[in-house]
N, C-alpha and C positions, 0 to 999 in steps of 0.2 A: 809392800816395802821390804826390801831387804835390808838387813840388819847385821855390821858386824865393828863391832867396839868402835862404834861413832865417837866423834871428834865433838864433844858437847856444845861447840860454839855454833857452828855448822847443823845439827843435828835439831838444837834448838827453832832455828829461824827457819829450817823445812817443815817443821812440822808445824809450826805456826802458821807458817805459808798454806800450809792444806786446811788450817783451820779457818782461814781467811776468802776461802774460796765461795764463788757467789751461787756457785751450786752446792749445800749444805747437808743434802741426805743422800749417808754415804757411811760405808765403816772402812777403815782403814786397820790390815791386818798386817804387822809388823814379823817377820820371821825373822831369827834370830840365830846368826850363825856361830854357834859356839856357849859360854855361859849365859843365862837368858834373863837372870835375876838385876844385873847390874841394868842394864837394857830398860828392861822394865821398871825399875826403881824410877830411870831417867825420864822415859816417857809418861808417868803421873805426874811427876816433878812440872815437866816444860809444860803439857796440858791440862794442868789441874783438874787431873782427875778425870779428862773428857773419855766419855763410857763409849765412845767411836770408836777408840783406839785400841787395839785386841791385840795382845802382843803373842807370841806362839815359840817355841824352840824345843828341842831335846834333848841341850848341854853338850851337843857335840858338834865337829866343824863338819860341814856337807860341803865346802867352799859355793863361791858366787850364785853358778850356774846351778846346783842342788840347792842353794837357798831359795831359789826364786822360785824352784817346781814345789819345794814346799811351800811356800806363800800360796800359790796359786791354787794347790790342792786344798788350802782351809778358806777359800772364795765361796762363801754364801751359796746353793742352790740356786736359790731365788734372785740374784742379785743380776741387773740387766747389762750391767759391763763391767769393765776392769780396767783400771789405768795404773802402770807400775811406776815405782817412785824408790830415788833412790833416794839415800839417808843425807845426802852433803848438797841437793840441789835446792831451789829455789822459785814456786811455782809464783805465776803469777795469777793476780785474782780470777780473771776470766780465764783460765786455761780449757775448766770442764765446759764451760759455757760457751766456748767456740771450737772446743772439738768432738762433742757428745752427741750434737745434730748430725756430723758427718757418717754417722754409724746408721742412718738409716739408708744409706745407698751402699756400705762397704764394711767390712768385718773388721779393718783396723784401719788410724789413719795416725798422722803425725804431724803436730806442728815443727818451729822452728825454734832455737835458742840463743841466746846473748853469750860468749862462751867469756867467763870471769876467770882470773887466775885466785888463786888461794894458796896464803893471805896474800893482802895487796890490793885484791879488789880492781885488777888492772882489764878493762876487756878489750881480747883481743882479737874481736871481730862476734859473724853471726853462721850460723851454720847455715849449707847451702842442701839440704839433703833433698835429692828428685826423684819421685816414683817413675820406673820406667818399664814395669810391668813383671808379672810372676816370673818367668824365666832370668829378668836380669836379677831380683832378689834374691833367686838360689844365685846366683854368680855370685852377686856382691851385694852387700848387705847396705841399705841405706834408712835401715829404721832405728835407730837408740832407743832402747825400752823405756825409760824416763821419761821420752815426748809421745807414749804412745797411749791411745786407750781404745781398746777392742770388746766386740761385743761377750758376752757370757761363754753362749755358745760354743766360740771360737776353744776353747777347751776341751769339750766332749771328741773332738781330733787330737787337742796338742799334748795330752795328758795322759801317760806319763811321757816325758821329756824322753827321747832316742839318748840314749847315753856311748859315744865312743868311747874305746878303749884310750884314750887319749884327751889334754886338755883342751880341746880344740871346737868345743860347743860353746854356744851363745844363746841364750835364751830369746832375747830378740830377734836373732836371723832366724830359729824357728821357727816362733811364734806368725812373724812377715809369712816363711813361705805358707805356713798351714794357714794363712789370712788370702795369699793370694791365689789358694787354689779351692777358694770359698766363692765370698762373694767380693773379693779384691782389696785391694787397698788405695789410700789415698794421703799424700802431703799438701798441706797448705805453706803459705809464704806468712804466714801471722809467727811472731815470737810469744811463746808460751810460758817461758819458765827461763830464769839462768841455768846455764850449764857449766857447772863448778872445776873446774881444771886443777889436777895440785895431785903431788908425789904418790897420792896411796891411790889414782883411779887403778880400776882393774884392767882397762883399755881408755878409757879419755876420749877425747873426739878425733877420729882418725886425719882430721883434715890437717891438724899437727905435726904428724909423725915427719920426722926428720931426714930419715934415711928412704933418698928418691933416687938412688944412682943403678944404675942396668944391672950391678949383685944385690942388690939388696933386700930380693928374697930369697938367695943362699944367704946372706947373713943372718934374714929374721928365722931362719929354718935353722940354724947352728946356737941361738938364743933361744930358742922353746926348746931344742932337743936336751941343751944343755939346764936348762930352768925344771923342765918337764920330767927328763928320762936321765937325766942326772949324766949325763955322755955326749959328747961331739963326737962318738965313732961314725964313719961311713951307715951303719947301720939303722942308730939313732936319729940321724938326718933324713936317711931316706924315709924312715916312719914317719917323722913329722911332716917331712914336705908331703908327702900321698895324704894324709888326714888332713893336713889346714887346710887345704884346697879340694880334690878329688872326692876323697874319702868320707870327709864332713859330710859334703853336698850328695851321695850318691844316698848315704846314711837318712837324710832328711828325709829325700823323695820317695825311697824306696820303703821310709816307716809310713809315708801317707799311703803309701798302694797297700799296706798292712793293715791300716786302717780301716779302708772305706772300700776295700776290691777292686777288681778292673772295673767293675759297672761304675765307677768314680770319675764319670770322662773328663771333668775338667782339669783335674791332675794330668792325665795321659801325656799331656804335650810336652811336661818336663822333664819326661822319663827320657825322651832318644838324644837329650841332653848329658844329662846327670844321673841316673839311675841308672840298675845294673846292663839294662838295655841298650848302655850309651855306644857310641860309637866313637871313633877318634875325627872319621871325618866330618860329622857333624860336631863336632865340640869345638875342634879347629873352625867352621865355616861360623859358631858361634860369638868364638873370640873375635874374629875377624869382623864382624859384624858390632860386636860392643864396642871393641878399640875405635872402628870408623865414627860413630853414634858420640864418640865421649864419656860411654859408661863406664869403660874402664880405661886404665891405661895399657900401650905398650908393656910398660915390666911389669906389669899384674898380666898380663898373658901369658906372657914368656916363665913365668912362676906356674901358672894354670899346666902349661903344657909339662914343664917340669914333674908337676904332682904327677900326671897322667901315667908319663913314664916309671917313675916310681914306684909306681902304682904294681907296675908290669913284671917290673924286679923282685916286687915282695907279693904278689897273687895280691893284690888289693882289692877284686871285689869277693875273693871268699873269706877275707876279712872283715869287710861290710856284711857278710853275709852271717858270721857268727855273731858279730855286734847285735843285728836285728834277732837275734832268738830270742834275746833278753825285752823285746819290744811286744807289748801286748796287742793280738792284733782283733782289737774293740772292733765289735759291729755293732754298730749304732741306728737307729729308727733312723 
């Protein structure tokens, strides 16, 4: 669980929720982004004392995406999966108990959730999130790290976290691809948990988002560049549009090839996509092929092709390419 100046009402009734859970042997390690003492204080308070709960920090901010590769890195040896949990959701009791067995045919899988507003307690429907296989994963991300729980394993790949020069990583879209170029992933249609909605998510449930119209991944590109890089020059934009799309995804696949080497064949196939191998005319015959399918949409392609170019104007993959120096490249048994 990642941890950062919870909301004590909220904070309370998750953790409770995992205590309630009908599968009971399990530690639950809290990282803690920023001071780690308050936090902690909070969590003996709500769990009276429960010796499960291991709370971990360094007194400094590592934001979202860094809190969670620390979580991940104080995960037990021994310990046979991992399911991440955010501070403000709401599991429900069966959660582990109907998606723990799924782990024995696949390295990660997901259920589904009730999506609540906060406060209000208003629900405003249920997530629809559909596996449509590793290649569309690196496309578009349809796993929330909160509904998720992967094997141990799945680590000794994802670990340490590929970090862009930019805000533009997601722990969970990692996590997916490095699952489904294992031994795969899977979603179920069961609701597992509430999925807490309200002003401070760091992303929310994307089925939300409001801005659907043919600019509005030049607008979300002029909102990160400006959030991100502190600028809406020409410049600043084209940087973010190549990394939220392109950039990220070239970043992913090409740290799994660092990983595990060419003898790694089941990766290989995501490479003439998205990695530095990629081509335009297979990305294009890609897009063309998700839009028809419903994986994605129209303006999520026309953004896609966007990056591409972008990409072209600023060298973007020898920008992926110093990115990954900083990527350890683990050979693993």
């Amino acid at each position: 669980m990642a941890a950062f100046q919870p909301d004590p009402e909220l904070f309370r009734r998750q953790l409770q929720s995992l205590q309630a859970q009908s599968i009971q042997d399990w530690t639950c390690v809290v990282s803690v982004d920023g001071e780690r003492a308050p936090v902690a204080a909070l969590v003996v308070e709500i769990t009276d004392g429960d010796e499960r709960f291991v709370v971990i920090g360094e007194d400094r901010r590592r934001g979202f995406y860094g809190n969670f590769e620390q979580a991940l890195e104080a995960v037990p040896a021994d310990a046979a999966w991992v399911a991440l949990a955010d501070q403000d959701d709401h599991w429900y009791p069966h959660k582990l108990e109907t998606l723990l067995p799924l782990l024995e045919d696949h390295s990660l899988v997901s259920g589904q959730a009730r999506l609540v507003t906060y406060p209000g307690g208003v629900e405003l429907g249920v997530t629809d999130r559909a596996d449509h296989g590793a290649a569309s994963t690196v496309l578009i991300n349809q796993f929330t790290g909160s509904l998720c729980v992967f094997e141990r394993t799945l680590l000794d790949d994802a670990l340490p976290f590929p970090h862009p020069p930019s805000h533009v990583a997601t722990h969970d879209h990692w996590l997916a691809v490095v699952a489904g170029a294992r031994r795969g992933t899977a979603i179920v249609d069961e609701i597992v948990q509430d999925y807490v909605q309200h002003d401070a998510n760091v992303y929310g449930d994307p089925s939300r988002a409001g801005d659907t119209g043919l600019l509005a991944p030049l607008r979300n590109a002029l909102r990160l560049a400006e959030r991100v890089e502190g600028s809406r020059s020409p410049l600043a934009v084209v940087r973010m549009t190549f990394w939220t799309y392109v950039g990220w995804r070239q970043l992913m696949v090409d740290a799994l090839a660092a990983r595990r080497g060419p003898e790694w064949r089941v990766a290989l196939p995501l490479a003439g996509g998205f990695g530095r191998a990629r081509s335009y005319r297979k990305l294009n015959a890609q897009l063309g092929i998700a839009v028809a399918q419903g994986v994605i949409s129209s303006r999520y392609a026309w953004g896609y092709r966007a990056s591409w170019f972008a990409g072209v104007l600023i060298g973007g993959r020898g920008r992926v390419e110093r990115a990954l120096a900083g990527v350890t490249p683990v050979r693993r048994p």
